[in-house]
C-alpha positions in Angstrom: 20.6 91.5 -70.7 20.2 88.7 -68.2 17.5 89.5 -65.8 18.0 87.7 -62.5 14.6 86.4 -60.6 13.2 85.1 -63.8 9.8 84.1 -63.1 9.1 79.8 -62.7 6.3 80.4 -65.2 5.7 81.6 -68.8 5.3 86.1 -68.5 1.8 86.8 -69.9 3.0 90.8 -70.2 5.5 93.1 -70.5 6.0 97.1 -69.6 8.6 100.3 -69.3 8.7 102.7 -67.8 11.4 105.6 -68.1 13.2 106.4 -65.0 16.1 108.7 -63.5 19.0 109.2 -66.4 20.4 106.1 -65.4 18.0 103.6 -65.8 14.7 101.8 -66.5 12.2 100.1 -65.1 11.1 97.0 -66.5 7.7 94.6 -65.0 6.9 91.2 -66.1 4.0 89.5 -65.0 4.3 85.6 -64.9 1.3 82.8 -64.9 3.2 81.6 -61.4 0.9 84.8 -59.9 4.0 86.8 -59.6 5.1 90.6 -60.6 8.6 91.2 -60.3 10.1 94.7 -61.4 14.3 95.1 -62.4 15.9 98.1 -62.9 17.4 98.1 -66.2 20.8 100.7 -66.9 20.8 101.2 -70.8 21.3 105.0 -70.6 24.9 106.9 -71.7 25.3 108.2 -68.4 24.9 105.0 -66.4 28.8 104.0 -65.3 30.4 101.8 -67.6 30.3 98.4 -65.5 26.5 99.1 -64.8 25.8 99.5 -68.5 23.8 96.9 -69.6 23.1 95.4 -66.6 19.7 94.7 -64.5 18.7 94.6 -61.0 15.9 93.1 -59.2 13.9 95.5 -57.6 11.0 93.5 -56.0 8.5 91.1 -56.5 4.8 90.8 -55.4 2.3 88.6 -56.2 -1.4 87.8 -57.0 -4.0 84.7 -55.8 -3.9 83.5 -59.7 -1.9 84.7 -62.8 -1.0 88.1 -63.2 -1.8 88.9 -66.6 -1.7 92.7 -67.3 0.6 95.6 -65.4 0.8 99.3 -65.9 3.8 102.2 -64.6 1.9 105.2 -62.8 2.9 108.2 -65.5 5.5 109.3 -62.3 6.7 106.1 -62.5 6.8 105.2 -58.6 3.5 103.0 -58.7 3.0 99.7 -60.6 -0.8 98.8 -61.1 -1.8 95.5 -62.1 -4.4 93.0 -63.0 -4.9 89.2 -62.9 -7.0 86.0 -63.1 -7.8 86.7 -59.2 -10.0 89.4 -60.6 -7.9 92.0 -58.2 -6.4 95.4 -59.6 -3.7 96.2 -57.0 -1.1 99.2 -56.6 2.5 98.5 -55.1 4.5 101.7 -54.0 8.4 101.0 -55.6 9.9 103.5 -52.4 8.2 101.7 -49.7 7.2 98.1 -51.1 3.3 98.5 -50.0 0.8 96.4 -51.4 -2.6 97.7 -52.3 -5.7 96.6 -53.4 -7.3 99.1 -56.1 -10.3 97.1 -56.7 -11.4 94.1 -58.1 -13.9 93.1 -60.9 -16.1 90.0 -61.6 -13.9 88.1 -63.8 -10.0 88.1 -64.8 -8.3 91.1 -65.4 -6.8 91.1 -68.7 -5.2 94.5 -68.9 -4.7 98.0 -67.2 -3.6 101.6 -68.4 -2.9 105.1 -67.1 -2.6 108.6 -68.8 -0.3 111.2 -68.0 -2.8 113.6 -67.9 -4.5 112.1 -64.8 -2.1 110.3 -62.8 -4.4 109.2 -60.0 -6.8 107.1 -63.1 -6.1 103.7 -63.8 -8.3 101.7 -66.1 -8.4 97.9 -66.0 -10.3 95.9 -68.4 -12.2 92.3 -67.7 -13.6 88.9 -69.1 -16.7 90.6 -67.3 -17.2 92.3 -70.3 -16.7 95.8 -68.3 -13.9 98.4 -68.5 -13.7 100.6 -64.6 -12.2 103.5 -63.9 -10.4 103.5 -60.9 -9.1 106.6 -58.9 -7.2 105.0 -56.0 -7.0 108.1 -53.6 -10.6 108.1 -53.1 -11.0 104.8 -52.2 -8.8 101.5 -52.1 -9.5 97.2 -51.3 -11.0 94.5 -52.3 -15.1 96.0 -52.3 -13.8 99.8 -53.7 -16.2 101.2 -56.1 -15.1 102.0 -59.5 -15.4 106.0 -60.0 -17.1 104.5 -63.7 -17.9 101.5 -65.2 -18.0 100.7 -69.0 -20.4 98.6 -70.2 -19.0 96.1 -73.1 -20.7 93.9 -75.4 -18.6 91.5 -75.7 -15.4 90.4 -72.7 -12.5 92.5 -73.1 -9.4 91.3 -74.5 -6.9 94.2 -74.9 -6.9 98.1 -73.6 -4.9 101.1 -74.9 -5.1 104.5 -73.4 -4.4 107.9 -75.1 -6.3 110.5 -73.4 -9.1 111.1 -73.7 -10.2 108.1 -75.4 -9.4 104.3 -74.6 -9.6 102.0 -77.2 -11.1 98.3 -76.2 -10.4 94.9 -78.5 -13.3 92.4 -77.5 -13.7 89.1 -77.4 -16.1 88.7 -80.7 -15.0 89.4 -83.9 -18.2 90.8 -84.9 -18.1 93.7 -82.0 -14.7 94.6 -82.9 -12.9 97.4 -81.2 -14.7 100.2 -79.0 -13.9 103.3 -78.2 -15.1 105.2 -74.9 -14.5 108.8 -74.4 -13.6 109.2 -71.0 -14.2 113.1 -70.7 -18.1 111.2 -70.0 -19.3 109.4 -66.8 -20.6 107.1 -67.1 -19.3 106.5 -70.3 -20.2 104.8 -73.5 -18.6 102.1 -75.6 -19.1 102.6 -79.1 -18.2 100.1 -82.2 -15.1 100.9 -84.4 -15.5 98.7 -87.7 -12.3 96.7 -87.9 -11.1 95.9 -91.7 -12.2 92.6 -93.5 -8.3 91.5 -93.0 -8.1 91.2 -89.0 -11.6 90.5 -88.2 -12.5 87.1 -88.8 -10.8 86.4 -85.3 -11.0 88.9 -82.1 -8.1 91.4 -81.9 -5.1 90.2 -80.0 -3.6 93.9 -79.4 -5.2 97.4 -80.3 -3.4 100.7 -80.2 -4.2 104.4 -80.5 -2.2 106.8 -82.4 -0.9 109.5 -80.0 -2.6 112.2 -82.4 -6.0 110.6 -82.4 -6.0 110.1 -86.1 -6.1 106.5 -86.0 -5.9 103.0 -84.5 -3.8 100.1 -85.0 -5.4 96.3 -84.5 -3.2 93.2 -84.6 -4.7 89.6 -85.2 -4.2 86.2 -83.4 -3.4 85.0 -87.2 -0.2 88.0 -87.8 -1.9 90.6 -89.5 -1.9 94.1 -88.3 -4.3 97.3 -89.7 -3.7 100.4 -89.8 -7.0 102.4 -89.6 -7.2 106.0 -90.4 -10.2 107.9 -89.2 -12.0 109.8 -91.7 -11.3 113.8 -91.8 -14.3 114.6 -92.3 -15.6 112.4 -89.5 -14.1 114.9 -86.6 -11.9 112.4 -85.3 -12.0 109.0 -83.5 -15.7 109.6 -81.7 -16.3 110.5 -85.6 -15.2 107.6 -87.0 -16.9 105.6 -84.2 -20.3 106.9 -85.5 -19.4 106.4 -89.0 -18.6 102.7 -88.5 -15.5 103.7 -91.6 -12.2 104.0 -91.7 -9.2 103.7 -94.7 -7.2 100.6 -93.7 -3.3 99.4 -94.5 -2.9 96.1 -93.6 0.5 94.3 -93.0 1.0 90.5 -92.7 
């Protein structure tokens, strides 16, 4: 599929999100500063001639690099973070632009949960992760509902409710986990295996049952890490600093 509107830039990120019958959505965010959003029709029911086939929806754009973007679980908000250090929100039916909040460094990546629509979490160089509900308050000096102390800056966020998983800068910290049934929450250490942490995690993602985490290197490896069953699951595991590992290269 040909997407027209490329960006002029190199796209720092990627994300779906599943639409009507008849389509997707698909956002890339570009080091020009730019977001752009195309409807993508892959589905059986699309018409024939539209199979395949991608539209541009819109584009919007930060102050510096966009770097990390996020589909509202309804699918009619994109939320998105860049070097600008701005989370912002931009409505698909109506095109408005929104500021969510901002933090003191770049904004290297953002999630949502389908169990609480209205959160968005972003995640900094600041070495902070903020919760953001967007109904209570919105622009550039909004307050964060929470904020997420880290030891190290952040690097890479996945979400699985009610825990979000954080890769960090140093290889030592490894990954934390904060459970975000708490405010103001807590990040504590999950011990990364031998084989993906001699250099900071490039990607880190939770299993949708909780019984695990996944960790990718900047040198190709990926682990597999299985929390321990007598550890009562990933806050468990946390405190027990142990998991099983399988490693692929």
């Amino acid at each position: 599929v040909r997407l027209p509107g490329r960006p002029d830039e190199s796209v720092s990120a990627l994300c779906w999100c599943a639409a009507p019958a008849s389509s997707e959505l698909l956002a890339a965010c570009a080091w020009d500063g730019t977001v752009r959003i195309w409807s993508v029709c892959a589905a059986a029911s699309a018409p024939l001639a539209r199979r395949g086939g991608a539209a541009h929806v819109a584009t919007y754009s930060h102050e510096m690099a966009a770097l990390a973007a996020a589909f509202a679980p309804q699918g009619g908000i994109l939320f998105s973070g860049g070097a600008d250090a701005a989370v912002r929100s931009f409505e698909l039916s109506t095109g408005g632009l929104s500021a969510v909040g901002s933090h003191g460094g770049p904004v290297v990546a953002v999630a949502t949960a389908e169990p609480h629509p209205s959160m968005v979490l972003s995640a900094s160089l600041d070495k902070t992760v903020a919760v953001w509900d967007p109904r209570a308050s919105s622009g550039a000096g909004a307050k964060p509902a929470s904020t997420v102390a880290l030891p190290e800056r952040a690097l890479c966020l996945d979400l699985r409710w009610p825990h979000a998983l954080v890769g960090t800068g140093a290889a030592a910290a490894g990954a934390q986990l904060i459970d975000l049934r708490y405010a103001p929450g807590e990040a504590k250490p999950l011990k990364l295996h031998q084989s993906v942490s001699r250099f900071p995690p490039r990607s880190v993602a939770l299993f949708p049952g909780g019984e695990g985490f996944c960790a990718g290197s900047h040198d190709g490896r990926v682990a597999v890490h299985f929390h321990s069953s007598s550890a009562g699951g990933p806050a468990g595991a946390a405190a027990a600093a142990s998991a099983r590992a399988a490693v692929m290269a």
